[in-house]
N, C-alpha and C positions, 0 to 999 in steps of 0.2 A: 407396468408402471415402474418408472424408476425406484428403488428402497432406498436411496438420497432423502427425494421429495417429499415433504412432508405434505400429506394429503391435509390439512388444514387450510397450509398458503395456495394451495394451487399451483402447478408448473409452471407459470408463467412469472407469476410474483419471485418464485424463490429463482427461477434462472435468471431474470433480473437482476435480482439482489446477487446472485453469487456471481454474473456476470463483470458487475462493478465490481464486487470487492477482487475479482481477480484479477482487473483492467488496475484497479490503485498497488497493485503487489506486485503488477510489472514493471510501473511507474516507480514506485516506492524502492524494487530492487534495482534500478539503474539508476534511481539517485544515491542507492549505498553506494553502489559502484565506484560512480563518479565522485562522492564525497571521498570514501576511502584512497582513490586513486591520485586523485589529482590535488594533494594537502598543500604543496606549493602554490597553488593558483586558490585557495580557501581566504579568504579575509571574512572579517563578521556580515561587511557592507557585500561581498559575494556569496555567503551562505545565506544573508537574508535574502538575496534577489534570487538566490533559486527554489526557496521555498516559495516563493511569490507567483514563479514561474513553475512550478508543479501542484501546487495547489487549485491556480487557474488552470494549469490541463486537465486537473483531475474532476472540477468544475463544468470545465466543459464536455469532458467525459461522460456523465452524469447524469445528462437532462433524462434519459427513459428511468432513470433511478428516482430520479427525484420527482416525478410523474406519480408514481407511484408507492413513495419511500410512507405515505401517510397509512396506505392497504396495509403495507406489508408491517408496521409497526401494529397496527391493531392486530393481526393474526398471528404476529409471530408470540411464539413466550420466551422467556428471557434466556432460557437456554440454546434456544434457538438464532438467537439476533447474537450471541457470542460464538454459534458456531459458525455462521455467517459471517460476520462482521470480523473475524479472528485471522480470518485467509488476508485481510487485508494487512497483517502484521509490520509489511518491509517500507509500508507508506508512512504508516505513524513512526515505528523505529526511526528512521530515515528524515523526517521533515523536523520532530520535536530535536534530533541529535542536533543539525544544521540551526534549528532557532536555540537552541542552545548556543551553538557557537556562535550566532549572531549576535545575542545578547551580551557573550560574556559569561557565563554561566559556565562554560566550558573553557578552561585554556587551552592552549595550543600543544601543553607537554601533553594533557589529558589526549588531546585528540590524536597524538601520536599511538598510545596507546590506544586506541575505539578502529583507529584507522585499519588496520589489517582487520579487523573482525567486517568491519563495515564493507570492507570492498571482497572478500571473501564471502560474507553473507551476501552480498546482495548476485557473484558471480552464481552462487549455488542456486539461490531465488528465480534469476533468469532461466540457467538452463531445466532446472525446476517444472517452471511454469512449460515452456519448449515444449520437452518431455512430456509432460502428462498431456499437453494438448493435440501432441499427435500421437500419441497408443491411445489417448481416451478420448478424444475429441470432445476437449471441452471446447 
């Protein structure tokens, strides 16, 4: 047996769950990418539409998650559903940054600054993710 899995959730629930949250952290690190890269082509009305358009992918992503998202809340305990739900890191980083710029909340000197972190983090998140899935085949 895996020493990952926590014999409470059962292998299935938790590959599940960690399956998403690693599918939103590849999503999540090539919207750094692309946020951080491409700051010329960033206006509010194009930071909103691609949180629109990643939040739907990641929606659609989703459905054996969300199938099952109700199991896995009852079995998990809360330090559990943060170790899980934490790998998704470059999805919330990444989309709250962008509604931030959408709204205003962020100027554009700001995002000069966030910009090399953002597109830097999200290149390292990618090849990240790469890496561990083929030595560990998640």
């Amino acid at each position: 047996m895996d020493k990952r899995i926590d014999p409470t959730l059962g292998k299935s629930i938790y590959e599940t769950a960690t399956a998403y949250m690693a599918t939103l952290a590849v999503i999540g690190s090539f919207t750094m990418t692309l946020a951080g890269t491409a700051k010329a082509f960033i206006s509010p009305a194009v930071a909103l539409t691609i949180v629109a358009v990643v939040v739907a992918l990641a929606f659609l992503r989703g459905g054996e998650y969300r199938r099952r998202v109700d199991e896995f809340l009852e079995r998990a305990d809360f330090m559990m559903l943060v170790e899980i739900c934490a790998k998704a890191w470059p999805f919330w980083l990444s989309t709250m940054f962008l509604i931030g710029v959408g709204l205003g909340i962020i100027s554009m000197m700001q995002y000069d600054t966030w910009k090399h972190f953002m597109s830097v983090g999200g290149l390292v998140g990618l090849g990240t993710q790469y890496l561990a899935g083929q030595v560990f085949k998640f």
